[in-house]
Wavefront OBJ file of the C-alpha trace (Angstrom):
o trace
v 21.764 19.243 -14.099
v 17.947 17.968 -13.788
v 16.069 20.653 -11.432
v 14.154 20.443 -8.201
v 11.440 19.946 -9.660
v 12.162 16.999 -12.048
v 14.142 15.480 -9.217
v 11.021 15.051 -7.294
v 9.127 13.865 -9.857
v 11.606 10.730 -10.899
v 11.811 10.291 -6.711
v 7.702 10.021 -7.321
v 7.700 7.627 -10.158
v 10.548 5.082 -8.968
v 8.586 5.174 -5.621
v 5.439 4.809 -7.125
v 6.825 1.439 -8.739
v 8.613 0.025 -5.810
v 5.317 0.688 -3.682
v 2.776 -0.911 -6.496
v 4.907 -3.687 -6.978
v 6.045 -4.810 -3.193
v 3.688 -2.880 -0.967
v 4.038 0.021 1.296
v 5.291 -1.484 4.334
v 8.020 -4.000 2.445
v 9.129 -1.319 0.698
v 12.113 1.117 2.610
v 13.691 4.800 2.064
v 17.003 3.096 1.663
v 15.733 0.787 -1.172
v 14.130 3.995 -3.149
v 17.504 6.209 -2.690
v 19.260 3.100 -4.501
v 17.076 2.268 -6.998
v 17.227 6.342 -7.777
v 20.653 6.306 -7.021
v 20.879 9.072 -4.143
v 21.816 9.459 -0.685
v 19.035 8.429 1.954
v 19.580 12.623 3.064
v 19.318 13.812 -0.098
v 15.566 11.584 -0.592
v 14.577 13.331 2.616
v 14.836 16.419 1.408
v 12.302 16.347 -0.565
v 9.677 13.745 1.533
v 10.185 13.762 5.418
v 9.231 10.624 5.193
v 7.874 7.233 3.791
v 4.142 7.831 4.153
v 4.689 11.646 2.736
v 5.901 9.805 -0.332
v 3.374 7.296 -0.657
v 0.821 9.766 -0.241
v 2.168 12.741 -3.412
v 3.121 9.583 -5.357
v -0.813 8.713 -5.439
v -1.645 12.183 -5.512
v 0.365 12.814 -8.128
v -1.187 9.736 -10.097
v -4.281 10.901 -9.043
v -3.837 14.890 -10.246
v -2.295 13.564 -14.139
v -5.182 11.679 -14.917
v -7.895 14.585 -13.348
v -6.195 16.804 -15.976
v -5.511 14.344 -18.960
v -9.569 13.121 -18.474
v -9.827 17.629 -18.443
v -7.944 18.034 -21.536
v -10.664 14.922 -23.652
v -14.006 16.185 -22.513
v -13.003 19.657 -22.947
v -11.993 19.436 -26.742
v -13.755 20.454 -29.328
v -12.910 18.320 -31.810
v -14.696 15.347 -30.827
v -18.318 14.739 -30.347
v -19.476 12.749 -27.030
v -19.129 9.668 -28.150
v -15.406 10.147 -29.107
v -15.146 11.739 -25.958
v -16.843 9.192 -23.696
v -14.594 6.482 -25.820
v -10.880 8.220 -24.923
v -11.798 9.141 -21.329
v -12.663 5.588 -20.209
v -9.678 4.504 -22.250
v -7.553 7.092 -20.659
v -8.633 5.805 -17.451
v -8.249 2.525 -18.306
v -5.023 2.684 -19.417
v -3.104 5.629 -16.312
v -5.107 3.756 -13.773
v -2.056 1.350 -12.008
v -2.275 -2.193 -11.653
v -2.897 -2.326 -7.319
v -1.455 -5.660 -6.321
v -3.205 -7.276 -3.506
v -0.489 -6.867 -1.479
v -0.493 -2.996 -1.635
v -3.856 -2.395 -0.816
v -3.468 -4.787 1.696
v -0.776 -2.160 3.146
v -2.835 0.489 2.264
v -5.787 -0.993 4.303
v -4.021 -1.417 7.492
v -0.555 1.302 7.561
v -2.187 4.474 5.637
v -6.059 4.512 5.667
v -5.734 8.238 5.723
v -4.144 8.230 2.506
v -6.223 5.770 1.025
v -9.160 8.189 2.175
v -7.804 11.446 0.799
v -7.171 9.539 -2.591
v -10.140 8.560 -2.455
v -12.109 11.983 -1.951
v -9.454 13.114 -5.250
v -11.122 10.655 -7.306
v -14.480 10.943 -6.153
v -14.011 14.717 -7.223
v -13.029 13.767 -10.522
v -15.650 12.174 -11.349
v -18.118 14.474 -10.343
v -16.140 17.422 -12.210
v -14.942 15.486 -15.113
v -17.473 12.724 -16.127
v -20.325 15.253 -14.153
v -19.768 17.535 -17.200
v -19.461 14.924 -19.836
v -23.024 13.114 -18.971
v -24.528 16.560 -19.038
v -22.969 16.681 -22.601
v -24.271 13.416 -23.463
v -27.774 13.957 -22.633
v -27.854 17.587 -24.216
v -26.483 15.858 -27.704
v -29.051 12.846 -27.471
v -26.398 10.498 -26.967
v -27.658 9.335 -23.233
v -31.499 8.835 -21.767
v -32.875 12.462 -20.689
v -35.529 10.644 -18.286
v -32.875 9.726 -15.999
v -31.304 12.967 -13.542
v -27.439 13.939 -14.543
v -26.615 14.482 -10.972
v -28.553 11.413 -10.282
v -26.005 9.147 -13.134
v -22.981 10.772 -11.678
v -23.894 9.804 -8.413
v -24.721 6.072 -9.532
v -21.055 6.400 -11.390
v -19.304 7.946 -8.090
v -20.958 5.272 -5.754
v -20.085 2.480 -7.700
v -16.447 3.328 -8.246
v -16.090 4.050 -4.426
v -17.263 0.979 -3.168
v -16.301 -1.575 -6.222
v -12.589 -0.105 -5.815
v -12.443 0.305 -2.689
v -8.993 -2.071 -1.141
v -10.900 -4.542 0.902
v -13.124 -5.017 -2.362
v -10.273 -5.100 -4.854
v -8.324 -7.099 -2.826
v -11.202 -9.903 -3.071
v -11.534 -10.031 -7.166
v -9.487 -11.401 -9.720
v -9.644 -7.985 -11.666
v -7.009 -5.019 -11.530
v -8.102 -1.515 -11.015
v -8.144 -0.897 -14.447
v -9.969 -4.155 -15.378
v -13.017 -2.896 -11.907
v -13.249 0.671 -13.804
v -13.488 -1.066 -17.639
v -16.604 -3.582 -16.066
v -18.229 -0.593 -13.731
v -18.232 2.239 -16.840
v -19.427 -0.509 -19.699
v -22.248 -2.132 -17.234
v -23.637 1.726 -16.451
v -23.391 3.422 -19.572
v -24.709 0.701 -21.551
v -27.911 0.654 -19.411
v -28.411 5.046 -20.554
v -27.238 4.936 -24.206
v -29.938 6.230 -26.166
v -30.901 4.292 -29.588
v -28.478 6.707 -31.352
v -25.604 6.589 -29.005
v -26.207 2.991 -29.676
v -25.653 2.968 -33.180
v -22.969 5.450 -32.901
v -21.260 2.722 -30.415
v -21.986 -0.341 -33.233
v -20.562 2.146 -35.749
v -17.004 1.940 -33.719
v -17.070 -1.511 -33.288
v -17.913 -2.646 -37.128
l 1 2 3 4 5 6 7 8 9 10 11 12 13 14 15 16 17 18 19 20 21 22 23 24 25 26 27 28 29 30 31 32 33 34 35 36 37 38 39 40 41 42 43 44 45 46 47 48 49 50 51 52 53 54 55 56 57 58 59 60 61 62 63 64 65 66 67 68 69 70 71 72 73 74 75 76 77 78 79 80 81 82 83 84 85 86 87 88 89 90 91 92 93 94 95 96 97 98 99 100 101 102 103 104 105 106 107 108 109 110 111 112 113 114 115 116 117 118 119 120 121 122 123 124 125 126 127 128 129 130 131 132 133 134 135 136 137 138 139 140 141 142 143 144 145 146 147 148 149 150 151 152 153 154 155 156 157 158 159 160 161 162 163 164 165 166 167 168 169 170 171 172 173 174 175 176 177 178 179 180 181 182 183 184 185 186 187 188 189 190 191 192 193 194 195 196 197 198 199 200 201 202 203 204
């Protein structure tokens, strides 16, 4: 018998899916207790209700890839620009595909949640990629004339407003596409000449 604990977390994923896929508001209790294959009272159980789900389903997103973007830049085994290489690939890769139609939902039913995912991931970047820009100008890899705090705060700002829903809603890129163009245009521009080479190294 599965336990509490990894019921709620397949009640988080199949939501998550129906959510991404349809949108919040298109998307009903009674729809994720059949696609999970529960009673409507046992689903409430666990969330009292839609929005509580939609907001731990992000939140949950939002928490795996804080500690999976923890786990790369506090190896050892890798020097920065291994590390920088996984952790925008990591990113990449966990961050969901937000149709139009969800952040459209997002938008206009749960701005608060929106907000308080958005504060999560502005956090993460300052903790995460905050410490791994530190590392990269300490081992010569990124320009020293520019301010750490002052790069992570370029990196936070941009990320904020390029992926924001009205924005994202407007482009013909995913959320994983918006990150891939915002890190490569920014960390480009403060490779040093040997975090250069080291990046032509991975390419040839």
């Amino acid at each position: 018998m599965a336990s509490a604990v990894e019921v709620r977390n397949r009640i988080l994923e199949v939501a998550r899916d129906q959510f991404f896929s349809l949108g919040f508001t298109k998307v009903t209790m009674d729809e994720i207790a059949h696609e999970l294959g529960m009673s409507k009272r046992t689903l409430y159980q666990h969330f009292p209700g839609k929005k509580d789900l939609l907001r731990q389903a992000l939140l949950n997103k939002a928490q795996r890839i804080s500690e999976g973007l923890g786990n790369i830049i506090e190896s050892n085994q890798a020097h920065f620009g291994r590390k920088l290489e996984q952790a925008l690939t990591f990113v990449a890769t966990e961050m969901p595909h937000l149709s139009p139609i969800f952040l459209r939902d997002i938008q206009r039913h749960a701005p608060d949640v929106w907000q308080e995912l958005d504060q999560r991931r502005q956090e993460t970047i300052r903790t995460r990629f905050g410490k791994l820009i530190k590392e990269g100008i300490e081992a010569g890899f990124l320009r020293k004339d520019i301010e750490a705090e002052l790069l992570v705060f370029l990196f936070s700002t941009l990320v904020q407003n390029v992926m924001s829903p009205e924005t994202l809603s407007r482009l013909p890129l995913s959320a994983s596409q918006a990150f891939a163009v915002i890190s490569g245009v920014l960390f480009e521009g403060i490779l040093t000449d040997k975090g250069r080479a080291k990046s032509r190294e991975k390419e040839s």
